[in-house]
N, C-alpha and C positions, 0 to 999 in steps of 0.2 A: 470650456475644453471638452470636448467627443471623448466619451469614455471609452476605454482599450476594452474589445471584443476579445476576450480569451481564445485563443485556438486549444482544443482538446484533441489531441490525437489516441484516436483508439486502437489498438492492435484486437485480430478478433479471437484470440484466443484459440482453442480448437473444434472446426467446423461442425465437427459431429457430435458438441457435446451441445450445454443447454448456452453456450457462452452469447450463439448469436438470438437466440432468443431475447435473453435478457438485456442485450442492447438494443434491438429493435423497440421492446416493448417501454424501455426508458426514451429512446429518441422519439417517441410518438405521444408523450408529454411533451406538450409546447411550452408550458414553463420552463425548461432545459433554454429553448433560446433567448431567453432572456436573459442567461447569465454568461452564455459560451456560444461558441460556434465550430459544434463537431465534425472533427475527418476522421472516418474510418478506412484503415489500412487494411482491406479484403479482398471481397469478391462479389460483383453482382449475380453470377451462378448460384453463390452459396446463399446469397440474398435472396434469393428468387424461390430457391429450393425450400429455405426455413420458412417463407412468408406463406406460402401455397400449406407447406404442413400445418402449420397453426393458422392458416385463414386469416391473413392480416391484408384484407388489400385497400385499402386507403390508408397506408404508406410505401413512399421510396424516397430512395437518396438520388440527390444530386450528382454526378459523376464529374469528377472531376482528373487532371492529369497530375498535377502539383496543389501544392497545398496554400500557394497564393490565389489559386483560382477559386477558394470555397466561397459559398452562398452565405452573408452571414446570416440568413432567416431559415436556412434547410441542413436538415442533414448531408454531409458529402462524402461523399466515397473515393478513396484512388484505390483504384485497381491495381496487386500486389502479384494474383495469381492469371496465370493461361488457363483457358476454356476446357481443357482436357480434366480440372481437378473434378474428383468425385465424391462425394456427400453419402456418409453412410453413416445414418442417425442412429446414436445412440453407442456406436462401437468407435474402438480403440484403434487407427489404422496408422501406416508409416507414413502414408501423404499427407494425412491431418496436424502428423507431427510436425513434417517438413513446410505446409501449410503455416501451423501457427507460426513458426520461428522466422520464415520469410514475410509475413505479416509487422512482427516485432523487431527485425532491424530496420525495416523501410523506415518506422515511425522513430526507432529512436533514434537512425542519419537524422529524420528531418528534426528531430528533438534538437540534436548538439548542432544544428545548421542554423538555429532560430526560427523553422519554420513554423513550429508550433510551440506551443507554451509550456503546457503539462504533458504527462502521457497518465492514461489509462489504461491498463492491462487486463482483457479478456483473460479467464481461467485457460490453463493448457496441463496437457499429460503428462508428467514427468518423467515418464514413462517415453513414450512415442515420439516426443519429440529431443530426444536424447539423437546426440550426432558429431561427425568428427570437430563443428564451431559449436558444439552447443552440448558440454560435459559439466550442467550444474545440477543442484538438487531444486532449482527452480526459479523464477523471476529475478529473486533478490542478489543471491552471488552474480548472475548473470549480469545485471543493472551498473554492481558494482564494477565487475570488471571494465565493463562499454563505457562506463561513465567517467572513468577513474576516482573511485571515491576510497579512500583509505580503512573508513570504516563506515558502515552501513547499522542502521536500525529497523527490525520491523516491529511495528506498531500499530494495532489492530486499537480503531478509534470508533465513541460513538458520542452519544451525548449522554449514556449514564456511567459511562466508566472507558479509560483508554488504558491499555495493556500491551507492554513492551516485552522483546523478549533478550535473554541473556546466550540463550544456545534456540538455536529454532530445526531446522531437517537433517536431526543426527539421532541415531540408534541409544536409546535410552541405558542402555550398557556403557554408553562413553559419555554421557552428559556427565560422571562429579570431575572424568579426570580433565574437561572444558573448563570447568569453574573454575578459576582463578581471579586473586583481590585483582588485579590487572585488566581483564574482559570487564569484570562489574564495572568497575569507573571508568575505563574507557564509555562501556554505553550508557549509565549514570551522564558522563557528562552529556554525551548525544541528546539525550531525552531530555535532559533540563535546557539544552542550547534549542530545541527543537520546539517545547513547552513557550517557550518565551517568543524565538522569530516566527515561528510556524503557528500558534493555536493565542498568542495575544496574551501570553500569563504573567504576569512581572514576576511574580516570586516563585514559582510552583514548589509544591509539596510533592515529596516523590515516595512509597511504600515500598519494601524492597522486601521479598519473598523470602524465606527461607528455602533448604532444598529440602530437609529429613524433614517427614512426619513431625510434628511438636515442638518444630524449631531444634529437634536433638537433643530436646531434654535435656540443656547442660553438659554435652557431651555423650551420653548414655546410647542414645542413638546413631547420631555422628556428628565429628567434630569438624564440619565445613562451615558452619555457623561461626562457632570462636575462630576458628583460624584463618578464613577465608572471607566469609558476607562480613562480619561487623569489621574487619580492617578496612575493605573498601567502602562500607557507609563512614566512616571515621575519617578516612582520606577525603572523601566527597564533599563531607561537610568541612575540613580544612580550608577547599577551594568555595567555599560561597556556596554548595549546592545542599539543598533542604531534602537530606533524603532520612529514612526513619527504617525502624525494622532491626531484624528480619522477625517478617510475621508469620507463623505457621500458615499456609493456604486456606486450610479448611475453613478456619474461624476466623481469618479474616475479610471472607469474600461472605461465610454462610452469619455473619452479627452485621452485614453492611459497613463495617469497618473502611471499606473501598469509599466510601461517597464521602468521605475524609479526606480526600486527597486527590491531587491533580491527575495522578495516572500510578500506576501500578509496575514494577518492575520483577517479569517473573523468571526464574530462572531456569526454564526450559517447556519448550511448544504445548505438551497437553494441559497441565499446571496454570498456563496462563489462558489459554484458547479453550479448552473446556469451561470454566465460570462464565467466561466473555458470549459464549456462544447461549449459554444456556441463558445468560441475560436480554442478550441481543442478536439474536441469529441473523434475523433478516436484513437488520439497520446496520449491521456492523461492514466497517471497511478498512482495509490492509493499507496501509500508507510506510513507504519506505522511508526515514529517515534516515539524513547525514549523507544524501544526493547534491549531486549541485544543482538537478532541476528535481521538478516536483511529480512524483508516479501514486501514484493511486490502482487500487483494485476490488473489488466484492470481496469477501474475506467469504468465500465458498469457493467450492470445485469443479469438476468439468459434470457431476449428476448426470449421468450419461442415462439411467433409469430413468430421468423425469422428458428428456428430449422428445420432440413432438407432439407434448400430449397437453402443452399449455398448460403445464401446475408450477412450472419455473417461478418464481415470483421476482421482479426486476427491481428491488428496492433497494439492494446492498450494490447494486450497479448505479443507481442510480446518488444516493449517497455518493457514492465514489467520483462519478463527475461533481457531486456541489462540496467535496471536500475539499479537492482541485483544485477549484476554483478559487473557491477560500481563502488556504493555504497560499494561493500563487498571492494575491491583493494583501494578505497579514505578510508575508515573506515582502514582499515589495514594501509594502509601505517599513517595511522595519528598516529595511536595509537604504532607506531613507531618510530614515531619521537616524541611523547611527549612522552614516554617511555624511553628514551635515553637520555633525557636530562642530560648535564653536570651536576654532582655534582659540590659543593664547593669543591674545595680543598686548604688543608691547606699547605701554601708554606714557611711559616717561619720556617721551618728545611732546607728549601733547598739553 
C-alpha cells in the first residue's frame, strides 16, 4: 500500500516579521519532503521580497490554485494576497496584520474541508492583526473557536521536556483568581488524553506546578495549593490520571526533577515558558492540544529585530512541521486501534 503523503498547510504568519524567513529556510531542507508535502497560504510578492533580502535564490515554490494541485516533491504555494500588498521589514503594519489573518483562514477552510491534514502556524502580531473577525489574544482562542473545540491545551513540546499551561495570555494580576480545582482537571485530563493519542505514552506521568513561591509553605504564603492544586491532583488521580505535585518551580525544573516525568503542567505562561525556553529555545514547538485536527507552531515570535539580516534560525519551524507530522501518523494509528476494538461476542450458539 502507497503511504499517505501528509499535506501541511502553512499560514505565513506576519510578512514583515522573521516568520517567512524561517519557512523558506526550512522548506530548502529537502528532508522536509520526505515526510510531507507543504502548501503555503501567501504570497509570491512577499516571497520574492524576503528571498532577494536574504539572498536565497536556488529556491521557489510551486504555485498553485487549490491544494489538490500541490507537487508532492516541491514546496507549493496558493496565493492568498493581491499584488498591491506591501513588505515593510522588520515593522509592525495594519496590512501585515490583515495579511496574516487572511493567510490563516484560507488554510484553516481548507483544514476543516480535508484539504489538508495539519496546519502550521507562522508567528503573527497580536497586536496588528487585531480586527472586527479576529478579537483573540492569539492563535489558540482563535483555533478554538474556528474549530469548535470545547477546550483547548497549549503545550510547548521538545525532546527534553514538554510543558503545558493551566492559564496562558492573561495579565499576571488575574492568573490566581483563573485557578480553580475545575480548569486544572479539566486540562490535566487534556494532557494525559493527548500524552497517550498524540506523543505514544501508555501511562504518562504528569508533574503539576505549584503557583506561590515554595509550594505556600503550608499555607504561610498562600493557600491555593491546599485548597485548590492538591484537590484537582486528587480528583485526577481518582480518574486514572498519574498526576503528582504541586512542586515549587524553582527546584523542580533547577534539580532536573522535570526528566521524571512525561510533561509538566504549569500554572501559568512565564512559569512554564521561561524554564522551557532556557532549556530549549531553538528546538522547542507550540503544539495545541484538545483540537480535532492537528496545529503546530515555532514556540517564538514575529523578532521583527532579526528580519532581513539572516540570524533567524529556522529550527523551531522546522521541528513544528516533523511534530505535525508525527502527531498526525501516532493520532491516526491510535484512533485505529481504539476504533477496532473487539466486540463482545455471543458464543452460546456455537
Amino acid at each position: 500500500m502507497k503511504e499517505h503523503r501528509i499535506k501541511i498547510g502553512i499560514s505565513q504568519g506576519d510578512i514583515n516579521s522573521i516568520s517567512y524567513e524561517v519557512i523558506l529556510k526550512a522548506l530548502m531542507d529537502n528532508r522536509v519532503y520526505e515526510t510531507c508535502v507543504p502548501i503555503l497560504y501567501g504570497s509570491p510578492k512577499v516571497v520574492a521580497y524576503h528571498r532577494k533580502a536574504l539572498n536565497l535564490a536556488n529556491f521557489s515554490f510551486n504555485t498553485i490554485r487549490v491544494a489538490d494541485e500541490a507537487n508532492a516533491k516541491r514546496a507549493n504555494l496558493i496565493n492568498v494576497l493581491d499584488d498591491n500588498v506591501r513588505v515593510e521589514l522588520g515593522k509592525s503594519t495594519p496590512q501585515a496584520g490583515e495579511a496574516a489573518l487572511l493567510s490563516l483562514k484560507a488554510a484553516i477552510k481548507d483544514l476543516k474541508e480535508e484539504k489538508i491534514d495539519v496546519l502550521v502556524t507562522g508567528p503573527i502580531n497580536k497586536n496588528n492583526i487585531q480586527s472586527e473577525s479576529f478579537h483573540f489574544k492569539g492563535h489558540t482562542d482563535y483555533l478554538k473557536q474556528e474549530l469548535g473545540a470545547e477546550e483547548v491545551l497549549m503545550i510547548l513540546v521538545s525532546d527534553v521536556v514538554k510543558v503545558a499551561l493551566v492559564t496562558e495570555h492573561v495579565p499576571v494580576s488575574q492568573i490566581s483568581q483563573l485557578i480553580t480545582k475545575e480548569k486544572i482537571l479539566s486540562k490535566l485530563k487534556i494532557l494525559n488524553q493527548s500524552l497517550i493519542a498524540d506523543f505514544g505514552i501508555r501511562k504518562p506521568r504528569i508533574a503539576v506546578l505549584a503557583l506561590n513561591p515554595h509550594a505556600g509553605d503550608e499555607g504561610l504564603i498562600g493557600r491555593e495549593e491546599i485548597d485548590i492544586i492538591q484537590p484537582a491532583i486528587e480528583a485526577a488521580k481518582q480518574k486514572g490520571i498519574l498526576a503528582f505535585g504541586p512542586y515549587a518551580a524553582d527546584g523542580f525544573f533547577g534539580s532536573d526533577n522535570f526528566k521524571k516525568f512525561d510533561a509538566v503542567l504549569a500554572m501559568y505562561h512565564d512559569q512554564g515558558l521561561a524554564p522551557f525556553k532556557a532549556l530549549v529555545f531553538e528546538e522547542g514547538v507550540n503544539f495545541t492540544a484538545g483540537l480535532p485536527f492537528i496545529r503546530t507552531s515555532p514556540a517564538h515570535g514575529t523578532a521583527y529585530e532579526l528580519v532581513g539580516k539572516d540570524l533567524a534560525s529556522e529550527e523551531s519551524f522546522r521541528q513544528a512541521i516533523y511534530l505535525a507530522c508525527d502527531i498526525y501518523k501516532k493520532r491516526t494509528g491510535y484512533k485505529q486501534l481504539t476504533g477496532n476494538a473487539m466486540k463482545d461476542i455471543d458464543v452460546s450458539n456455537i
